[in-house]
N, C-alpha and C positions, 0 to 999 in steps of 0.2 A: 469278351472280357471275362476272365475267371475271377472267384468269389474272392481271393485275396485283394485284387486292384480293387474289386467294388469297395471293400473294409477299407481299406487305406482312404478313397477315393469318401468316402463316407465320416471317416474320420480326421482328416483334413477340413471339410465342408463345418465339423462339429465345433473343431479348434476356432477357424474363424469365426466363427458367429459369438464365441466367449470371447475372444477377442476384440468383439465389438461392442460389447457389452459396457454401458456404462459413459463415460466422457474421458477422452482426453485430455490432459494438462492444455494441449493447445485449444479446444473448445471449450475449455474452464475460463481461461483467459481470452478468448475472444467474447464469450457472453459478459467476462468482467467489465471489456472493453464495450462493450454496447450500456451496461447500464453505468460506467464512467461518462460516458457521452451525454445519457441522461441526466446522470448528477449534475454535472458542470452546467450547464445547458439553462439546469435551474441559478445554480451559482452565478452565472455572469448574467442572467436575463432577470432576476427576481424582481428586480425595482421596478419592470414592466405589469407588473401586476397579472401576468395575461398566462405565466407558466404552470401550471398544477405543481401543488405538493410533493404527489405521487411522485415526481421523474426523483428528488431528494431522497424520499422512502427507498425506490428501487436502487437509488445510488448508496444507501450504507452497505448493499452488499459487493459493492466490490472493491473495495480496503479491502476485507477481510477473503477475499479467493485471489487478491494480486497477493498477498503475502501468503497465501498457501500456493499458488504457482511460482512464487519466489524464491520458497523452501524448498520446494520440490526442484527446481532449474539446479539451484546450487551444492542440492544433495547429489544430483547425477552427473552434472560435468565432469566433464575430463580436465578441466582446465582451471580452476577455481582464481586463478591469478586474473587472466582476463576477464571474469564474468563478473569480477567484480571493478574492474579496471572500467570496463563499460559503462557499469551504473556509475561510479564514482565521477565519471569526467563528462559525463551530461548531467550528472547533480552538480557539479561545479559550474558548467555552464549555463545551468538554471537559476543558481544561487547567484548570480552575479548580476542577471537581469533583475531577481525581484532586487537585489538592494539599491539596484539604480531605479525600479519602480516606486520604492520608498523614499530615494533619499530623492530626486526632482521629480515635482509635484505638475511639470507638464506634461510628464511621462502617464498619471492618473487621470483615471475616467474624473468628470466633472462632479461629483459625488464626492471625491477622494479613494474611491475602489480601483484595488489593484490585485492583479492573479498574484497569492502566497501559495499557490499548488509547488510541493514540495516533496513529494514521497519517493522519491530517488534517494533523496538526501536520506528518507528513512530504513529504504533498505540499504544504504553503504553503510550506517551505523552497526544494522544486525547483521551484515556480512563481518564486520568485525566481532562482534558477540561472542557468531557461531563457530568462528575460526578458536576463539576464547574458550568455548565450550569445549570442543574436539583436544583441545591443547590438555583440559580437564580430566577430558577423557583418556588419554593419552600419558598422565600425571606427569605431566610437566607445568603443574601446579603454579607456579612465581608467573609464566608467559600465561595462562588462562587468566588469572586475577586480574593481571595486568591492563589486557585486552577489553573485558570486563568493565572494567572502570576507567581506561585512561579518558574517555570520550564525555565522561562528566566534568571534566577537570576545566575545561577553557571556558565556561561562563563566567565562574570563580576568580579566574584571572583578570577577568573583565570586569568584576566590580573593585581591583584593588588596585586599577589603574586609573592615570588621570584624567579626568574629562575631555580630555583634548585625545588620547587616544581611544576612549570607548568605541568611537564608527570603524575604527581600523579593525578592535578586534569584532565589531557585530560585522564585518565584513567576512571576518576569515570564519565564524561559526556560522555564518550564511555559505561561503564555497567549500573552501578545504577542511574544515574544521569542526563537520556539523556535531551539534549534539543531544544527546538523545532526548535531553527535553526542551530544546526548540524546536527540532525538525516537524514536519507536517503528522499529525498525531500522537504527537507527544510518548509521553509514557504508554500511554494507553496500548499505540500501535506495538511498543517494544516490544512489551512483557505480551502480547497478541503472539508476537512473530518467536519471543522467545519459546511459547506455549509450544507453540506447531512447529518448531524445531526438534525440541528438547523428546518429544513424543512423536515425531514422525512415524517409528516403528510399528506403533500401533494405531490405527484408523480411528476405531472406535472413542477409543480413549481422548485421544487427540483432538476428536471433534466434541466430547462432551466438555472437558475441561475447557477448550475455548468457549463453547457456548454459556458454562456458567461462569464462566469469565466475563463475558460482556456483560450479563445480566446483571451480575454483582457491584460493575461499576458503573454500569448506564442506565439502569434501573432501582439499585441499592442505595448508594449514591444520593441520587435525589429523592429519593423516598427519604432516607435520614434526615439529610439536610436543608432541603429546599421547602418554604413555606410561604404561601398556598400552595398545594400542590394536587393538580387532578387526573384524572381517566383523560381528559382530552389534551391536556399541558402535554402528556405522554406521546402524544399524537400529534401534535402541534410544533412545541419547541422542543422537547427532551425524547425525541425519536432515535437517536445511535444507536436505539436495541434491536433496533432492527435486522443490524446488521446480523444476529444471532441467524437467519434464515440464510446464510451464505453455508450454514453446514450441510445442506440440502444436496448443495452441488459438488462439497468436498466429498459426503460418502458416495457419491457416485463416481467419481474417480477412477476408471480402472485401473491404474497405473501404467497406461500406456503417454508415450508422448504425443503421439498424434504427427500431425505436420510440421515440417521445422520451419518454421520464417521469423527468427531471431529479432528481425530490425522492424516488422512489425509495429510492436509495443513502443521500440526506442525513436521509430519518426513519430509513429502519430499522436505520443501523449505529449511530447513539449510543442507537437504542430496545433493539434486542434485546441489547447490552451489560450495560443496566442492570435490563433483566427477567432477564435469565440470572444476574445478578449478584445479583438480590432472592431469585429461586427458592432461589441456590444457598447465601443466610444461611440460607434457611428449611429445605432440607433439610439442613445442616450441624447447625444447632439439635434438628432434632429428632434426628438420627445420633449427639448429644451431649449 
């Protein structure tokens, strides 16, 4: 073997190993997906008194890495029509169980608890946002505004209507029609995902601004407002700051994708929901 193929042969072996370096979007989002499991786990068992804390703690971090793998999925497709096509039509079909979880009360655990897991619904809002934004960018100024704001407008509607049709429309901003401050983390998640859009370009940046982002409202917040307030309330009830340690995982990011398996995310977040939600009648019933 002559000294050139070694150099090649050498330099090859170098590239990969930087190429390894770091997490792919796909094992961002599969760790998001384990400590979702955690989270919920606590959600739908807590009344059992027997679940730690901790699984909640380790659950605010993955809000905050699905909506930086979210950004990232919809910044690199090729297809941005269907990828949001995806999310939208399993958040409609999400949306239409919980209203029938709300509106018949045999459908509820004995408690009255029922799964509002909802964050599909929250990123079809920011895929229209981002679509808003790029339009911005683009100065076609009147279609970004537009996009923007039309998604606040049908609450509005819904309080100038008459009693008799309010359920119709909390129907339609539960499937087709979500909005940005009903869906599953409210405002909060928005202006979260609008952050880590708006600065994708930059890693750094991207990740401080969101982090003093959380802290200003999940920590700031109740510092203002909330009285008594202590070191352990912080730890106890007013934990969401946690999710602040989700940036940990976004600068490791190499920007690679990793593995592709799409359907992943989209079987097992509305499956394990509703199996954790079935377990948890059944171990309720029998606690009862």
């Amino acid at each position: 073997m002559n000294l050139e193929c070694k150099k090649e042969i050498e330099m090859s072996l170098e590239n990969s190993k930087e190429v390894k370096k770091g997490l792919t979007g796909f094992q961002i989002k599969l760790i998001a997906l384990v400590f979702m499991l955690l989270d919920h786990i606590y959600y739908f068992f807590e009344f059992t008194g027997k679940v730690p804390l901790v699984f909640s703690w380790i659950g605010r971090l993955a809000g905050g890495l699905f909506l930086f793998t979210m950004v990232e999925g919809y910044s690199h497709t090729s297809n941005k029509k269907k990828y949001f096509s995806r999310i939208y039509f399993l958040s409609v079909a999400m949306g239409v169980l919980r209203y029938f979880f709300e509106l018949i009360p045999r459908l509820q655990r004995g408690d009255g608890f029922f799964p509002m897991n909802g964050i599909l619904s929250t990123f079809a809002v920011l895929i229209v946002m981002f679509r808003g934004i790029d339009y911005l960018k683009e100065k076609k100024i009147l279609r970004g505004l537009l996009l923007l704001i039309v998604l606040f407008i049908p609450p509005y509607f819904m309080l100038l209507m008459p009693s008799t049709l309010q359920p119709f429309m909390l129907f339609l901003i539960y499937t087709v029609l979500p909005s940005p401050m009903w869906v599953e983390g409210g405002l909060f998640l928005i202006i979260s995902g609008l952050i880590m859009y708006i600065f994708r370009g930059n890693r750094k940046l991207q990740c401080t601004l969101y982090a003093l982002f959380i802290l200003a409202w999940m920590v700031g917040i109740p510092l203002m407002y909330l009285r008594p307030i202590s070191l352990k309330m912080m730890f106890i009830h007013y934990y969401e700051w946690m999710g602040v340690f989700a940036i940990i995982f976004m600068c490791l990011y190499n920007g690679e994708k990793g593995r592709a398996m799409k359907k992943l995310f989209y079987i097992f977040y509305p499956a394990h929901i509703y199996i954790l939600y079935g377990l948890s009648i059944l171990l309720y019933n029998i606690m009862h």
